[in-house]
Structure formats: C-alpha cells, structure tokens
C-alpha positions as CSV (number, residue, x, y, z in Angstrom):
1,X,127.8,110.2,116.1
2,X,126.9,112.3,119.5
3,X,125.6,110.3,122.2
4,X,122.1,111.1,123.2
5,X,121.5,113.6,126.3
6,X,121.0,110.4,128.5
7,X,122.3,107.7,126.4
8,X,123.9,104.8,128.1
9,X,127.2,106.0,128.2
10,X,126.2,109.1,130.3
11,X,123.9,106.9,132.4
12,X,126.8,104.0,133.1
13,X,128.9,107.4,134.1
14,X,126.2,108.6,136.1
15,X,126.0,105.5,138.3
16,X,129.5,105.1,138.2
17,X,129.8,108.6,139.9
18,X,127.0,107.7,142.6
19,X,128.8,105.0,144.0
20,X,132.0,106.3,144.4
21,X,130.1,108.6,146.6
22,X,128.3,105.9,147.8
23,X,131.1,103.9,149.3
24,X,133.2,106.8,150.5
25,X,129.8,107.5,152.2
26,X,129.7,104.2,153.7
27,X,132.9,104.4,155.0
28,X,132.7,107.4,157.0
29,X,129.7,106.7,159.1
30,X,131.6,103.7,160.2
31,X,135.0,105.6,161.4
32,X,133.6,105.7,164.9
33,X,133.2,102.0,165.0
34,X,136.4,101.1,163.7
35,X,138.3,103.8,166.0
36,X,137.0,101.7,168.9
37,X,137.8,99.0,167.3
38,X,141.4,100.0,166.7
39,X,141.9,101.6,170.3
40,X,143.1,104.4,169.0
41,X,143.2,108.5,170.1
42,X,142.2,111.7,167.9
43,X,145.8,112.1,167.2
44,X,146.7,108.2,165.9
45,X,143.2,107.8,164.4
46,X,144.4,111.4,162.3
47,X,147.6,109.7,161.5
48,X,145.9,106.6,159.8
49,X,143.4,108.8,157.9
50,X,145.9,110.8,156.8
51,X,147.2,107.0,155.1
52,X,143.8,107.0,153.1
53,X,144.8,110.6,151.5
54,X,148.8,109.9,150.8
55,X,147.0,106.9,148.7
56,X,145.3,109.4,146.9
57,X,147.4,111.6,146.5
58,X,150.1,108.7,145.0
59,X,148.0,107.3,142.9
60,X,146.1,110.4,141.1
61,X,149.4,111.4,138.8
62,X,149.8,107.4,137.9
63,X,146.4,107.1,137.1
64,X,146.3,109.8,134.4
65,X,149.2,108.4,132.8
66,X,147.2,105.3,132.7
67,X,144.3,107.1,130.8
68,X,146.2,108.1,128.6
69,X,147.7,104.8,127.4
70,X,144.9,102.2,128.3
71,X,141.8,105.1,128.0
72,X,139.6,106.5,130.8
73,X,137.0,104.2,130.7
74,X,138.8,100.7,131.2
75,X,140.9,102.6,134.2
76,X,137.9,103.9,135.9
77,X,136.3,100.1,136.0
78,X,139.4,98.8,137.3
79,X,139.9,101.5,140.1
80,X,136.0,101.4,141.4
81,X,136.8,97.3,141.6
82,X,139.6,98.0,143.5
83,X,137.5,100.7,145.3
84,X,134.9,98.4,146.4
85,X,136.7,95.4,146.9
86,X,138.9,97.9,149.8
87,X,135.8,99.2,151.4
88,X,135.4,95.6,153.9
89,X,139.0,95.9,154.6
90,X,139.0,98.9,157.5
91,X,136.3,96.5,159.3
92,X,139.0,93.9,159.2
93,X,141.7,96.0,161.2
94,X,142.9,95.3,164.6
95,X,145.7,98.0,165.3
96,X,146.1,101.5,164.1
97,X,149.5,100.3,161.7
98,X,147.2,97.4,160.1
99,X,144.3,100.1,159.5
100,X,147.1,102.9,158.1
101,X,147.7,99.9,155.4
102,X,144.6,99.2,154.5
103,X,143.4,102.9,154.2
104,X,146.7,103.3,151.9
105,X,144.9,101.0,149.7
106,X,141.6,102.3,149.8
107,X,142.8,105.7,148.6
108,X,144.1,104.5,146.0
109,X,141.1,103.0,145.0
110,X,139.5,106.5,146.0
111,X,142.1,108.3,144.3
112,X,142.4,106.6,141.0
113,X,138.3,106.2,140.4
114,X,138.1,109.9,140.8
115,X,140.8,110.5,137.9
116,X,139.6,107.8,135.9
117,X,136.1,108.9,136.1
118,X,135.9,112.6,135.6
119,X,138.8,112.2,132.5
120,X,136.1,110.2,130.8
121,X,133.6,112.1,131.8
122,X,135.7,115.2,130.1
123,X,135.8,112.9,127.1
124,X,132.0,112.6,127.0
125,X,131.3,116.2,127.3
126,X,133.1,116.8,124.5
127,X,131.2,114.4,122.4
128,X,127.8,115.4,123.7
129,X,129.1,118.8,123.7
130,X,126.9,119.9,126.3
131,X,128.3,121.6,130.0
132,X,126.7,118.2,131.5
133,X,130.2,117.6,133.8
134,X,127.7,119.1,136.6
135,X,125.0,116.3,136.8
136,X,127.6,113.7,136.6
137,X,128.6,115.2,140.4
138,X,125.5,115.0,141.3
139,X,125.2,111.6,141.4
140,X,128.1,111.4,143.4
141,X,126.6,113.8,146.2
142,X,123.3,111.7,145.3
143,X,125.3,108.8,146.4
144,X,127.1,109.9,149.5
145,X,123.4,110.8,150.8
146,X,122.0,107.6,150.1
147,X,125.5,105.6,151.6
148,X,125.2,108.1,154.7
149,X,121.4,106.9,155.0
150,X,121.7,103.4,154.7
151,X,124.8,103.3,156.8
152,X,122.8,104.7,159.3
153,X,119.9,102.5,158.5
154,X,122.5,99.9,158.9
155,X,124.3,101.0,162.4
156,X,122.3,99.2,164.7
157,X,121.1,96.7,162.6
158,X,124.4,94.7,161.4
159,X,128.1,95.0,162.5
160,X,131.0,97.3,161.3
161,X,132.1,93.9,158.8
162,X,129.0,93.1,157.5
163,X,128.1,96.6,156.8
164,X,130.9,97.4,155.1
165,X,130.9,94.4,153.2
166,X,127.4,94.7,151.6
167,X,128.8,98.0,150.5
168,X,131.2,96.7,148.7
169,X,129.0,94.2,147.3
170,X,126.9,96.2,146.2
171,X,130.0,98.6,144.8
172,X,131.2,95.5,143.2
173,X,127.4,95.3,141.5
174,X,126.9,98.8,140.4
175,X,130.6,98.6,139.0
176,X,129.8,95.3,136.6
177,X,126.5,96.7,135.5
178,X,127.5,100.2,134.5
179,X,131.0,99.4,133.6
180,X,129.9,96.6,131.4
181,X,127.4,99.3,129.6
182,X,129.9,101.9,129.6
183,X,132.9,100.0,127.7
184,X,130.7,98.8,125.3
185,X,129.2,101.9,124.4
186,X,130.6,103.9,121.4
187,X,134.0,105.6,122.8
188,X,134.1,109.2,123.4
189,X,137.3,110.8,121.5
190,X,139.6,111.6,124.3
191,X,140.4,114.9,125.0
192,X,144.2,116.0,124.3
193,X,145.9,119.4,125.2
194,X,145.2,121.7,122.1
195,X,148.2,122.3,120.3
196,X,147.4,124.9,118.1
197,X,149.2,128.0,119.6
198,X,152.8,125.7,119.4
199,X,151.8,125.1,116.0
200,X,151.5,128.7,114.7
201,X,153.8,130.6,116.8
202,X,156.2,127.4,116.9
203,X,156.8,127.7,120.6
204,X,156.2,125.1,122.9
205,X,153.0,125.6,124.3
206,X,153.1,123.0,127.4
207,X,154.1,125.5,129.9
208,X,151.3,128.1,129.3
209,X,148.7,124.7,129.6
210,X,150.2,123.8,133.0
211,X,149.8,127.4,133.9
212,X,146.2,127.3,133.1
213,X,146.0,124.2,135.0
214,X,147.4,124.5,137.8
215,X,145.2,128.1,138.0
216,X,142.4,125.5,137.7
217,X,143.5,123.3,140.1
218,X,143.8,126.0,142.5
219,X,139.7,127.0,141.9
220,X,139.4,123.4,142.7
221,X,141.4,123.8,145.8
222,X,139.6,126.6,147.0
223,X,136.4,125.3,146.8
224,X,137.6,121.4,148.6
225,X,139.1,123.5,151.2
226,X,135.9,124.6,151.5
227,X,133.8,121.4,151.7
228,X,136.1,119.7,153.6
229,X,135.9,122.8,156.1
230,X,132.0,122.1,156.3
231,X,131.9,118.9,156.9
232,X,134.4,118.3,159.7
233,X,133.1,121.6,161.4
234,X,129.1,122.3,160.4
235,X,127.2,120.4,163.4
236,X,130.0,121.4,166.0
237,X,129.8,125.4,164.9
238,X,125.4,124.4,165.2
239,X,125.9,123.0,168.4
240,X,128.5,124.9,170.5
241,X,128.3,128.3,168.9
242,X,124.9,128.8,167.9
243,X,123.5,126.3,170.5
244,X,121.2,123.9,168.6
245,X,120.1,121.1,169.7
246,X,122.2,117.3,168.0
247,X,119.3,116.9,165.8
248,X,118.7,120.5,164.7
249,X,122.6,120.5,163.4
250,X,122.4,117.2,161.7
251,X,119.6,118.5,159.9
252,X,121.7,121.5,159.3
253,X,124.6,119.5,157.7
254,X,121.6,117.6,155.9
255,X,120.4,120.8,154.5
256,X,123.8,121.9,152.9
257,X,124.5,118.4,150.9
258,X,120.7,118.4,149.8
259,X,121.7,122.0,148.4
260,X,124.6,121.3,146.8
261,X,123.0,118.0,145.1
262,X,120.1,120.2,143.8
263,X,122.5,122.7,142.5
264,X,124.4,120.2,140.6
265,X,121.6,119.2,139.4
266,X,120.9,122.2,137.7
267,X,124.3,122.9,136.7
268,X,124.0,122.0,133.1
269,X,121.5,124.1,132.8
270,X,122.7,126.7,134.4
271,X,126.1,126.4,132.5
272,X,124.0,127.3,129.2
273,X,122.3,129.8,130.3
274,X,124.8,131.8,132.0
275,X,128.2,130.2,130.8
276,X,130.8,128.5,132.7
277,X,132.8,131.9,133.7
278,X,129.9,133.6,135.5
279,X,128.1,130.2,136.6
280,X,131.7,130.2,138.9
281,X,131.6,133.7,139.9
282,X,128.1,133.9,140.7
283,X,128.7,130.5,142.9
284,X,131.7,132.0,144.7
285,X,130.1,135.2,145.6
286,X,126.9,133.1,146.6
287,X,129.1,130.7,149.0
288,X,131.1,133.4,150.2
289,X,127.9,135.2,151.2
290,X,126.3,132.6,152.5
291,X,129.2,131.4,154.5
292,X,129.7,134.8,156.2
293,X,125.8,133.9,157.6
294,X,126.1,131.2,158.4
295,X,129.8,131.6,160.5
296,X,127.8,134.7,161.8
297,X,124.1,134.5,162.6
298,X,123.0,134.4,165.8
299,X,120.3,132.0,165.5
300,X,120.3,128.5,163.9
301,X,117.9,129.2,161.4
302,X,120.0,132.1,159.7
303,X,122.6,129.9,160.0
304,X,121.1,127.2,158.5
305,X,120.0,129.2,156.2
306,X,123.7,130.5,155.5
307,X,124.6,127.3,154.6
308,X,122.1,126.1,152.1
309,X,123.4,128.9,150.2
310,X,127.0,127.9,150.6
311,X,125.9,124.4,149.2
312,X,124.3,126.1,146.2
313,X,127.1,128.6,145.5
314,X,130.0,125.9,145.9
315,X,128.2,123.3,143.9
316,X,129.3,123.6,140.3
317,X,133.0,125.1,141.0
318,X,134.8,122.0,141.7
319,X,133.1,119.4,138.5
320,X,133.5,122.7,136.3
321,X,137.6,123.7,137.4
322,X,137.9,119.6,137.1
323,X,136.8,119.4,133.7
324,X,138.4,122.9,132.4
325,X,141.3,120.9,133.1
326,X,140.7,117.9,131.4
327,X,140.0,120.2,128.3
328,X,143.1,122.1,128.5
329,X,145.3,119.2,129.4
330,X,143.7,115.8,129.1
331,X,143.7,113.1,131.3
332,X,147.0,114.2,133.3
333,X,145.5,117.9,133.4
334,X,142.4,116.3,135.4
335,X,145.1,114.3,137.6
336,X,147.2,117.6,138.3
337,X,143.9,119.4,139.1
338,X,142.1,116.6,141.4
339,X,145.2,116.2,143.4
340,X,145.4,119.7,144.1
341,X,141.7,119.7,145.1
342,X,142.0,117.0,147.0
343,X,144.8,118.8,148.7
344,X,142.4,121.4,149.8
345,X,139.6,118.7,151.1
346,X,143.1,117.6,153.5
347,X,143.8,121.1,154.6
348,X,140.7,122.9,155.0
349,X,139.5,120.8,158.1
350,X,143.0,121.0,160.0
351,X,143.4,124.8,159.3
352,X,140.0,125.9,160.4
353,X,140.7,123.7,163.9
354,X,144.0,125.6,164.2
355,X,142.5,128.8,163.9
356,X,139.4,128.1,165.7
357,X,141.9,127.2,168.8
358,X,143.5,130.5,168.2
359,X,140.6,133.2,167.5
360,X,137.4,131.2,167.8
361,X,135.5,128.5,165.1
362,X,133.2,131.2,164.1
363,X,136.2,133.8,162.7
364,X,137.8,130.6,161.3
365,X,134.7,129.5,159.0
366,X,135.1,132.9,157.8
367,X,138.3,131.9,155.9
368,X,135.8,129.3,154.1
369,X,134.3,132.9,152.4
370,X,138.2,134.5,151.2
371,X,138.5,130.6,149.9
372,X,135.2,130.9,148.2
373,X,135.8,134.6,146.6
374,X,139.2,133.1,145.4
375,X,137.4,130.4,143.2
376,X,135.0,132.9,141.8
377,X,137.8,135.2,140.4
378,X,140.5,132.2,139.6
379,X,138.3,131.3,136.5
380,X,138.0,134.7,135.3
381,X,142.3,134.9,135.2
382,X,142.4,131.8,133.4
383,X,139.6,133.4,130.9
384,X,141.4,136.2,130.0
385,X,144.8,133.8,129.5
C-alpha cells in the first residue's frame, strides 16, 4: 500500500534532507574562522576546499553501488552519521594539510548522504507516485537557511569548535530520530532501470539509459553551475558593480535562497499542473531572464529583483534532472547524475572569476543565463528519446 502524502516515511526524508543542508550550512559560515585558524592564503585555502569536493566526487559512484546492494535508506543513515560526526573535525585543524584531510572526509559524508538520500527519495516517489522529489529539496534549502542563521546567531556567541560541534550534535539527533522512523517504515520498491526495450527488440538497452542519463546529469550540471555561480559571486556583483551597501547585498543573497525554497515548495504542485518537461523549461527561461537582470540592472533593486527570479526559475531543475535519473537508471543513475551536478557547483564559481578577470563580473554572470537556457532545453532532448 502507498504511503500517505505526508506519512512518516516522507516526513523522516524531509528532515533528513533539512539537515544535510543544515550542516553544510553550518560549515560554511565558519570557513572564515577556520582560514585564520589555519594561516592559510586564497590560493591554499582553495586547495583544501577543493579536498572537501574530490571526497564527493569519490564517494558518489561507491555509494550507489551501495544502494543497490544494502538499499537507499540504510546507506543514507550511515552517510548523514558520518556526515555529522565530520562537521567538528574542520574546527579541530591546525595546518592547511590536516584541514585538506579532514574536508576529504567530510565530503564523503557530503557526497554519499546526497546519493543515498535522493535514490530513496526516487524510490518513494514512485510509491506515492506523486512529482513530490521537489519539496524534499526544499527542506534542504530550508535547512541551509536555518544553519546559515544560527551559525550566525552563533558567531559571536561560542567559538569555531563549540559551534561546529553542536551542529553535529544536533546532525547526530535529527539523524537517529528520522532515520529510526524512516527504516522502520514500510520500504519503498526501489527503482531499477526499465528493461523493457532489451526485452522486445532483444538489444541491450544499457547504453541508450546512460545516454539519457548523462543528458540528465548534464541539466543538473547546468543548473549547479549556476548556483554555485550565485553564491560565491551575488553580494560581490551587489556591492562592487551595482554599489549597494554590505547589508543591502546580503539581503540580496537572502532574497534569492528564500525564492528558490518557496519555489520548491511549490514544485509538486507545480509538476502536476504543468508536467515535469515544461515545469523545466518554463524554469530555465525564467532564470535565464532573470539572471540577464540581475548581471545587468543598473540599480540594486532590479537587480535584486533579477535574482529572485533566478531562484524561482532554477529551483525545481536540479531535484527533477536528479530524480529523472534515478527513474531511468536507479540508484547508480542518481550517483552518475549528482556527480556531474556537483561537478558544475565546482566549476561554475572558478569560471565566472576567470572571466570576470578577463571581460568584467557583470558579462561573466551572463554565462549563468546560456547555462540556464541549456537546462531548459536538455529535458526536452531526453523527452523526445
């Protein structure tokens, strides 16, 4: 029997989802601290953050082999433990080699809860068999809002260790409750690559689902390259371009996340009314638009303004591509696809500060709206395939 619409198992999800955001959260409000603490410059500090995404990166294939011989839901307890239990660890750090190690073990964490997690939540979509996969990224943009705001809360309150250390305590927490609820709930049938096509035609059918995945993957890409653009550049392009005042630009960034959490809120519904296809290219279009404003205007409310829409358009592309995926190909489709969307939250940062070197960082945020009209259109390819 179907779960309810907000049974247990898609409440334990939810939760699990929030503080995964949550922690990541957590850490990055703290980089600044542990930076000083580590003596180290803009090009070393780079070097060790770059450890936290090679973990990722490592782990994400492993993972979905892991899925799918132990199932998605034991996996994704065990990474968020291992998750929260690295979150202390960067406080703990007293040279940049020690903090490249630890970092290399917090992506994996990172990396393998992010797997785990959206290949079960694939599993329960298809159970419920509602487009839900939206709200379940919610709470995990819900989460990084309320880890930025209590770290915050927290910055002058209690050091870089303690901080980070009632994080993961409370990670550790979350994890027990809504792990405990979500094993024993009644398992979701996992999702395997549909074999029908090899069946009938008697051709393998493996490469045509990597095709599709890997054109999924790349929407995913796209629109990573794109968030990861926006939040290493947003307050600087406020500040220096469009001269707003610190507080005017935070508030600017602030804007942008709150949109993309409400849109994901309303992606389920919008996925039924609309359907998945033109939710995506309506989304695309609505982020390249707004992005083109905001990299644009003249004034920081347009600008603002720009980017609220770019949080709305972008917010559903990535939790949709992701659980195409996992549809298509299972657990390991949602691995392939994560890792190359995590690949594009790596690259879009460093290629917009290349390019804002070379022509200006207004020109460059442009490249954030080709990215955007590229995961509007991908989904319609894979469609028609």
């Amino acid at each position: 029997m179907a779960d309810s619409p907000w049974g247990p198992a898609r409440l334990a999800l939810t939760a699990i989802f929030a503080v995964d955001g949550f922690l990541f959260a957590a850490w990055v409000v703290r980089i600044p601290n542990v930076r000083s603490q580590v003596s180290a410059s803009h090009s070393t500090l780079g070097l060790a953050l770059l450890c936290l995404s090679i973990g990722a990166v490592l782990t994400m294939p492993v993972v979905g082999r892991l899925c799918l011989r132990y199932g998605s839901r034991p996996v994704t307890v065990g990474s968020l433990t291992l998750l929260s239990l690295a979150v202390p660890l960067p406080a703990h750090a007293h040279s940049v080699f020690s903090l490249g190690g630890v970092l290399l073990l917090f992506g994996a964490g990172y990396g393998g809860a992010n797997v785990a997690m959206n290949s079960a939540a694939v599993d329960l979509v298809a159970q419920l068999r509602r487009p839900v996969m939206p709200s379940f990224h919610a709470g995990y943009s819900l989460g990084g809002l309320l880890g930025a705001g209590f770290g915050g809360l927290l910055a002058d309150r209690l050091t870089t260790a303690w901080a980070l250390a009632l994080c993961g305590l409370l990670g550790l927490a979350v994890t027990a409750g809504a792990g405990l609820a979500l094993l024993r709930s009644p398992a979701a049938p996992m999702v395997v690559p549909d074999r029908s096509a090899e069946e009938a035609t008697g051709r393998p059918a493996a490469g045509r689902v990597r095709v599709l995945v890997v054109l999924l993957g790349l929407t995913a890409l796209c629109t990573a390259y794109g968030e990861g653009a926006i939040a290493d550049w947003t307050t600087l392009h406020l500040t220096d371009d469009v001269h707003a005042s610190a507080g005017t630009a935070a508030a600017g960034y602030a804007a942008y996340a709150f949109a993309m959490t409400s849109g994901r809120v309303g992606g389920t519904w919008l996925s039924i009314r609309l359907g998945q296809n033109r939710l995506m290219l309506l989304g695309g279009l609505t982020a390249a638009v707004g992005m083109l404003i905001a990299a644009l205007a003249p004034a920081a409310p347009l600008a603002i303004g720009g980017f609220v829409l770019v949080g709305l358009g972008l917010a559903n592309l990535f939790p949709l591509a992701i659980a195409r995926a996992g549809t298509t190909g299972g657990p390991q489709g949602v691995a392939l696809a994560s890792t190359l969307g995590y690949g594009g939250m790596l690259i879009g940062p460093v290629v917009i500060g290349f390019l804002a070197d070379a022509v200006g960082l207004p020109l460059a945020l442009t490249t954030v709206a080709l990215a955007a009209i590229t995961a509007a259109l991908l989904p319609l390819a894979v469609g028609r395939r």
